[in-house]
C-alpha positions as CSV (number, residue, x, y, z in Angstrom):
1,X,8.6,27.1,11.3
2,X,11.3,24.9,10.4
3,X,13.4,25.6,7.3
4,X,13.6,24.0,4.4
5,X,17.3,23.6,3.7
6,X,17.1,20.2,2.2
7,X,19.1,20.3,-1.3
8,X,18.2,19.4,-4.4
9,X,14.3,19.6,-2.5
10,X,14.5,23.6,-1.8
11,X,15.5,24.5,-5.2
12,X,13.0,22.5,-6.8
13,X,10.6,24.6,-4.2
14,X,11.7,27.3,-5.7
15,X,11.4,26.6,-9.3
16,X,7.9,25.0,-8.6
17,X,6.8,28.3,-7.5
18,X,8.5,30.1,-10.7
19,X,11.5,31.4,-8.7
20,X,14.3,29.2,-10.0
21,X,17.8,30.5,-8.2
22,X,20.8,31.4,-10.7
23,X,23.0,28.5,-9.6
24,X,21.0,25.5,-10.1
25,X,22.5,21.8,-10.1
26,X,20.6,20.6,-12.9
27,X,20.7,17.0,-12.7
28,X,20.5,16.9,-8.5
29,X,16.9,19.1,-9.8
30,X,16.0,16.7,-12.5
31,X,16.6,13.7,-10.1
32,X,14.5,15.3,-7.3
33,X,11.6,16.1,-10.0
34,X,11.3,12.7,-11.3
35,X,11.3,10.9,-7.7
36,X,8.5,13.4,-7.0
37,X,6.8,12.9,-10.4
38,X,6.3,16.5,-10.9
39,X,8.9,16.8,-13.8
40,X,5.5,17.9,-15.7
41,X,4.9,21.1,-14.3
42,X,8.8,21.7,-13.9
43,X,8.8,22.1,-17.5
44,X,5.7,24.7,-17.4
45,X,7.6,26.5,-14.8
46,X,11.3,27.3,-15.5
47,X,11.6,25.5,-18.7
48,X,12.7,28.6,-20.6
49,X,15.3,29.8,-17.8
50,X,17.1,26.2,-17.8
51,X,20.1,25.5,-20.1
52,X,19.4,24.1,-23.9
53,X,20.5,20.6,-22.9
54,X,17.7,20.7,-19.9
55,X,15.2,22.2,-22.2
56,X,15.0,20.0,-24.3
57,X,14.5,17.2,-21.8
58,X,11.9,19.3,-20.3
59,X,10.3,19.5,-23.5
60,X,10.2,16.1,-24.0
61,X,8.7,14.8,-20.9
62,X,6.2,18.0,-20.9
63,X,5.3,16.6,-24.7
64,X,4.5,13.2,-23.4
65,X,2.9,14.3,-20.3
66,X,0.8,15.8,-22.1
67,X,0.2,13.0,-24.8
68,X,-0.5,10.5,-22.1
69,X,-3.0,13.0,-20.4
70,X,-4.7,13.5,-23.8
71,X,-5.4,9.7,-24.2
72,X,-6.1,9.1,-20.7
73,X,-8.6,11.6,-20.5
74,X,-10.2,10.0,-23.6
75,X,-10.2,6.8,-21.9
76,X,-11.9,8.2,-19.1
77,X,-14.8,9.7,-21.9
78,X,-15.0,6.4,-23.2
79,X,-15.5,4.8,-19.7
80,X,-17.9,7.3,-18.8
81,X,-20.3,7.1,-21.8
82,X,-20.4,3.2,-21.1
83,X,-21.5,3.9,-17.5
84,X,-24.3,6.5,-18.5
85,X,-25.8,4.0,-21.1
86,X,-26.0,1.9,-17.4
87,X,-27.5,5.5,-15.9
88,X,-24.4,5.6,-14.1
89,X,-22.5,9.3,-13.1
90,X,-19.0,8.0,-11.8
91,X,-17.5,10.8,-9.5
92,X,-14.0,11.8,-10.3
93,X,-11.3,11.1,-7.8
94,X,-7.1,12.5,-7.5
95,X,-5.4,13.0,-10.5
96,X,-8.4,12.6,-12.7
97,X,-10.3,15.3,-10.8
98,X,-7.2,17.5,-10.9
99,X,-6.8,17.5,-14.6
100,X,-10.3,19.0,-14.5
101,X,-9.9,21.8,-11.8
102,X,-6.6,23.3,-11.5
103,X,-5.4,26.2,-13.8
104,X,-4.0,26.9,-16.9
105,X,-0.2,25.3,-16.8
106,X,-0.9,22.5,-15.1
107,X,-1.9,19.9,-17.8
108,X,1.6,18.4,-17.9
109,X,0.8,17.0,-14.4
110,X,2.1,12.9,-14.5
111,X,-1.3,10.8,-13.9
112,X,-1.0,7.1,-13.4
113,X,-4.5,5.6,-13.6
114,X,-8.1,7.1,-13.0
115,X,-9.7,6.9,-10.1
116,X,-13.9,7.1,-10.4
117,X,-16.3,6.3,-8.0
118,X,-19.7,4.2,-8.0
119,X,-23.0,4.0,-6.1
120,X,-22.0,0.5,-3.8
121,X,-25.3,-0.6,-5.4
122,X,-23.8,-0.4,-9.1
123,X,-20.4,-1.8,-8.5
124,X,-21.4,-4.7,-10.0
125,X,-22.8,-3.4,-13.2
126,X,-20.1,-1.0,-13.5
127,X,-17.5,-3.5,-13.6
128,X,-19.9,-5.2,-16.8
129,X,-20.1,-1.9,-18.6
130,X,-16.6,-1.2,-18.6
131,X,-16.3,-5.1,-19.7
132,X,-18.3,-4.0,-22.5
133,X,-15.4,-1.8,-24.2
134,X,-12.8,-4.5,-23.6
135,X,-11.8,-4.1,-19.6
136,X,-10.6,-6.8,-17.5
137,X,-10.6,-7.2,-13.8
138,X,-6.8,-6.8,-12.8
139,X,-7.0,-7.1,-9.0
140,X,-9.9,-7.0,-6.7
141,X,-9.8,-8.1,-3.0
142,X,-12.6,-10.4,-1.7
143,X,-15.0,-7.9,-0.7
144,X,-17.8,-6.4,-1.8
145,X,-17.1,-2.3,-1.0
146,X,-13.5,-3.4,-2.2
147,X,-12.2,-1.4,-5.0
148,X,-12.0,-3.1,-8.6
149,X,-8.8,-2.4,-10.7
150,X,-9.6,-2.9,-14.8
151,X,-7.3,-2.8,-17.2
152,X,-6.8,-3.1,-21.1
153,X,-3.7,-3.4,-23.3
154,X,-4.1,-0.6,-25.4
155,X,-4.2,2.1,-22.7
156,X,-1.7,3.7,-20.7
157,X,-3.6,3.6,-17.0
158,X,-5.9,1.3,-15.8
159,X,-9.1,2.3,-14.2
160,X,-10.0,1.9,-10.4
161,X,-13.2,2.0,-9.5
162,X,-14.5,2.9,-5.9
163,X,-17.8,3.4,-4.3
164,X,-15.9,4.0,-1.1
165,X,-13.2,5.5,0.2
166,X,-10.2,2.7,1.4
167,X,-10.1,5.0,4.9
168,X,-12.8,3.7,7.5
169,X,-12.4,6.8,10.3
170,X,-13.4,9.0,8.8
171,X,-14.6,7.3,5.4
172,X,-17.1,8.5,2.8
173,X,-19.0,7.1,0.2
174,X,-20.6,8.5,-3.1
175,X,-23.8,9.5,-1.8
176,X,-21.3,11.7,1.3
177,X,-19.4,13.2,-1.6
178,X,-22.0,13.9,-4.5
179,X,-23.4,16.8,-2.5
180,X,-20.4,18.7,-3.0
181,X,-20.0,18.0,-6.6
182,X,-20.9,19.4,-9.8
183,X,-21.5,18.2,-13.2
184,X,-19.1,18.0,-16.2
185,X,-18.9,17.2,-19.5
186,X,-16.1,14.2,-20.7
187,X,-17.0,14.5,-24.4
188,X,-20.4,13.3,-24.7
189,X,-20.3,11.9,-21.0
190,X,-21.7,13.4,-18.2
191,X,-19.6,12.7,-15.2
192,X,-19.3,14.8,-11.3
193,X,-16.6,16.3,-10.3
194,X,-15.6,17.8,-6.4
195,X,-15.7,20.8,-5.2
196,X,-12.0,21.8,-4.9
197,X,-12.5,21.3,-1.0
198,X,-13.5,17.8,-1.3
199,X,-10.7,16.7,-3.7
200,X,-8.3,18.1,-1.3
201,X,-10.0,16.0,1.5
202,X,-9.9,13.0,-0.9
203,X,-6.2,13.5,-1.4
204,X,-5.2,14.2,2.4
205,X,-7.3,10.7,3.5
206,X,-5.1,9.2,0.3
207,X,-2.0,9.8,1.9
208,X,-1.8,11.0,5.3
209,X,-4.2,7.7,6.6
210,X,-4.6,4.9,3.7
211,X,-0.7,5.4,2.7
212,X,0.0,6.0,6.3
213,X,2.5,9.1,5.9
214,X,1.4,11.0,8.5
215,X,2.9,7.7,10.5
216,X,6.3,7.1,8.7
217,X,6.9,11.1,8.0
218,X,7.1,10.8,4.6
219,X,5.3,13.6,1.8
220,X,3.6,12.7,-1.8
221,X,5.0,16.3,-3.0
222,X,2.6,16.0,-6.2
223,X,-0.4,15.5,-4.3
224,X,0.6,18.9,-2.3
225,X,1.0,20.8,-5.2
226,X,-2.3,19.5,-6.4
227,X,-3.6,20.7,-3.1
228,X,-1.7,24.2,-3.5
229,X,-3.6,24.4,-7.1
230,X,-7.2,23.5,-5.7
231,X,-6.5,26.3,-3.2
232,X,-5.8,28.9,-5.8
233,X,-8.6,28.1,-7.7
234,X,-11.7,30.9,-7.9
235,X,-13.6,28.4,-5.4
236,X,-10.4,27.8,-3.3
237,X,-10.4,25.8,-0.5
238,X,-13.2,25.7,2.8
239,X,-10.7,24.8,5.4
240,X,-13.2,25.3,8.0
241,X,-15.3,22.5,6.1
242,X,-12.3,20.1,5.6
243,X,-11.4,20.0,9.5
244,X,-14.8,19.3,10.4
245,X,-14.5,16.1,8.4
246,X,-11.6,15.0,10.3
247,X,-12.5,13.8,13.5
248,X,-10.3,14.4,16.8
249,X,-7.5,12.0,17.5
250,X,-5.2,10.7,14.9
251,X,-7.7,11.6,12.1
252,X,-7.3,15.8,13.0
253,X,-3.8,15.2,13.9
254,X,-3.1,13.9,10.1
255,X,-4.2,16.4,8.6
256,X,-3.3,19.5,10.9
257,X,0.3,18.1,9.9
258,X,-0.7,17.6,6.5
259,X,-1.8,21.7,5.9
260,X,1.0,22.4,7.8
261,X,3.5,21.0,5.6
262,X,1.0,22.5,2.7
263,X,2.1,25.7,4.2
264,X,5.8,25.4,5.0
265,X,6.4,24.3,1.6
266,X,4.1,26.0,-1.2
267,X,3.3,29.0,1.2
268,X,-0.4,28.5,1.1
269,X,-2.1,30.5,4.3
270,X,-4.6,27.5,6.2
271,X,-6.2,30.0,8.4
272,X,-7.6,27.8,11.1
273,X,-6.1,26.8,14.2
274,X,-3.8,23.7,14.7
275,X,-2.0,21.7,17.6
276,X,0.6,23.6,18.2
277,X,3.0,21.3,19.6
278,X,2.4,18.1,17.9
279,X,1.8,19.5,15.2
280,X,5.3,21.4,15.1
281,X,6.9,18.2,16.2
282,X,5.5,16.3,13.2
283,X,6.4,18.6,10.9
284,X,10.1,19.2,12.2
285,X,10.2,15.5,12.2
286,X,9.3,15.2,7.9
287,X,12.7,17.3,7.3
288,X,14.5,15.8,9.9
289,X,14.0,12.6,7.7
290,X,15.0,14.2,5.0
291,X,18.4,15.4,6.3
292,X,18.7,11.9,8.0
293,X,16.6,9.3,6.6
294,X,18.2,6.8,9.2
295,X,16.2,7.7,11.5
296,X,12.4,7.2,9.6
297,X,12.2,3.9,11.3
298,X,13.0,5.2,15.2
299,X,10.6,8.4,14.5
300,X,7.9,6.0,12.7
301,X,8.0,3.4,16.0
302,X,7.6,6.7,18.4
303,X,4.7,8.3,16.3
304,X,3.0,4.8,16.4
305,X,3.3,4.7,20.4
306,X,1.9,8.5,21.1
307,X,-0.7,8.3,18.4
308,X,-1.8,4.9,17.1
309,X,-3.6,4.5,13.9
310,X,-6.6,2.7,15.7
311,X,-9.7,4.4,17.2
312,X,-10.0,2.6,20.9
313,X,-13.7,2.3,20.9
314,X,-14.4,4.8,18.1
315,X,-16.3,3.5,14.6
316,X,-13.6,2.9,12.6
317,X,-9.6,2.3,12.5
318,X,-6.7,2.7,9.7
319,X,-5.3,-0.4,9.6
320,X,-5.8,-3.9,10.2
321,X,-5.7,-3.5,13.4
322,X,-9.2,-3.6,15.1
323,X,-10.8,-1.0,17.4
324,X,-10.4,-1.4,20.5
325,X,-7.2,-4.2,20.6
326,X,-4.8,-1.4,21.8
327,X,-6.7,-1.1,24.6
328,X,-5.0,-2.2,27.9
329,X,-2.3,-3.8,25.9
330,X,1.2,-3.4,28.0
331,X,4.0,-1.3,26.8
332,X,6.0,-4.5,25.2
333,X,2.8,-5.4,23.3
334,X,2.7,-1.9,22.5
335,X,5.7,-2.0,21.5
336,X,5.5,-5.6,19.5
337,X,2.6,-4.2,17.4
338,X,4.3,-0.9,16.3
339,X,7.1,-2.9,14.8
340,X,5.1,-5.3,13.3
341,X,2.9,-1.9,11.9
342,X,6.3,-0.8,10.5
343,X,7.2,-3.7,8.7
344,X,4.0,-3.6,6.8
345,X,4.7,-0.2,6.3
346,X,8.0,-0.9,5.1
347,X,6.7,-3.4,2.1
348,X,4.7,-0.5,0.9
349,X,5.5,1.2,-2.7
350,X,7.2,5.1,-2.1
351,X,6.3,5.9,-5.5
352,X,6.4,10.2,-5.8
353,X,6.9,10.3,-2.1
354,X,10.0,12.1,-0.1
């Protein structure tokens, strides 16, 4: 495996996994921590080991963390009673499933909305529930398994609500994930939450497909730390489980790279096999970007070419792109549609991600 030489990124490694080195350059670390958005759990981890001055800014942004988790988990109580009056049970997605599984320490996690889920079938009286308690539709594309993004002024997130997963190969609903959840309690709301495996699937599809990293080479470090927490939970993580719900293609290539960088980086053992070359390629090819981020464009347009984000023939495809119209296309239209691919890529938000 690679190593990870990449300054200020291996020392914050390090301190994430409580080993923080004696010379530390505090403000490269700070910087890294807050472009990751795990500043949080920095605080939880070395906070009493850093100098006063960085203490106390640790402190801080632990404090609010914390603060903002406390109201945005009572938000998502509130929420969730209005949908059981409804006989609604959302499902808990990402960050709002985290705050529920992983261990003791990790509260101080940054969250930026909640992400439920609904049956398709009660999308719509979902949406007038939450209207109920003063929610108002923020964005929602012109579709009916589209997501639904509610907001109000007085809270710190807004609320999106799914009944499908934004990945169509493979995608899942919330009758495929409810099997593998269990119930919990938000106040006096009942609600599901995951299975520690199916959050970390939830989170992979997330990034490596819907945010297309696995393409562009780039890593949402909070979300692997989230996946490094599921893993060490008493229920851990069925890997053997996870891959089958990844088909072959670009689908098991995403996330063999994905559990691979999961391993290089928070040293958490995926026992199950992997492409070896590709896979080592991909992975090589993340800290390459990261010593030279010049090239993230070049290494993007080749990844595009060997493994396209479209299924030729297969039910379902990652983009906009449809099945089947890479098919037989000559190598300058090949060529014409990766960069066009990249642009759109390019106009996407790298919020947390390295």
């Amino acid at each position: 495996m690679p190593k990870i030489d990449v300054e200020p990124l291996a020392t914050l490694l390090a301190c994430l996994a409580g080993e923080a080195p004696a010379d530390v350059d505090w403000v490269d670390l700070l910087a890294a921590a807050n472009q990751a958005l795990v500043t949080g759990v920095l605080a939880t981890r070395v906070g009493d080991r850093a100098p006063e001055e960085v203490q106390a800014f640790l402190g801080t942004i632990q404090a609010r963390a914390l603060e903002r988790n406390s109201r945005l988990k009572r938000q998502l109580e509130e929420a969730a009673a209005s949908l059981n009056l409804a006989g609604i049970r959302p499902i808990l997605l990402k960050g709002a499933a985290v705050l529920y599984t992983a261990g003791p320490g990790y509260g101080a996690r940054i969250l930026s909305d909640l992400d439920i889920m609904v049956p398709a079938r009660s999308m719509a009286m979902a949406r007038v529930r939450l209207e109920t308690i003063g929610y108002r539709l923020y964005r929602h594309e012109d579709s009916p398994f589209a997501p639904m993004n509610l907001c109000r002024e007085q809270d710190v997130g807004m609320i999106d609500l799914h009944c499908r997963t934004k990945t169509r190969y493979p995608g899942f609903d919330f009758d495929d994930l409810a099997g593998s959840c269990s119930e919990v309690r938000l106040g006096t709301a009942k609600a599901w939450l995951p299975s520690p495996t199916s959050q970390a699937l939830i989170l992979i599809l997330h990034d490596q497909l819907q945010d297309r990293d696995y393409w562009r080479g780039l890593v949402d470090l909070r979300h692997l730390l989230d996946i490094a927490e599921l893993a060490r939970t008493p229920a851990g993580i069925d890997w053997e489980w996870l891959a089958a719900h990844f088909p072959r293609g670009y689908p098991r290539n995403a996330l063999d790279v994905q559990l691979a960088t999961l391993e290089r980086l928070f040293g958490v053992r995926v026992p199950m096999p992997k492409h070896p070359v590709w896979t080592e390629f991909q992975l090589r090819r993340r800290i390459v970007q990261l010593h030279l981020p010049g090239l993230r464009s070049f290494l993007t347009l080749l990844t595009l070419l060997l493994d396209p984000p479209w299924q030729a023939g297969g039910p379902g495809y990652a983009t906009a792109t449809g099945p089947g119209r890479f098919r037989g296309a000559s190598i300058p239209e090949r060529v014409r549609r990766a960069l066009s691919a990249i642009r759109r890529f390019s106009a996407r938000k790298n919020l947390g991600k390295i």
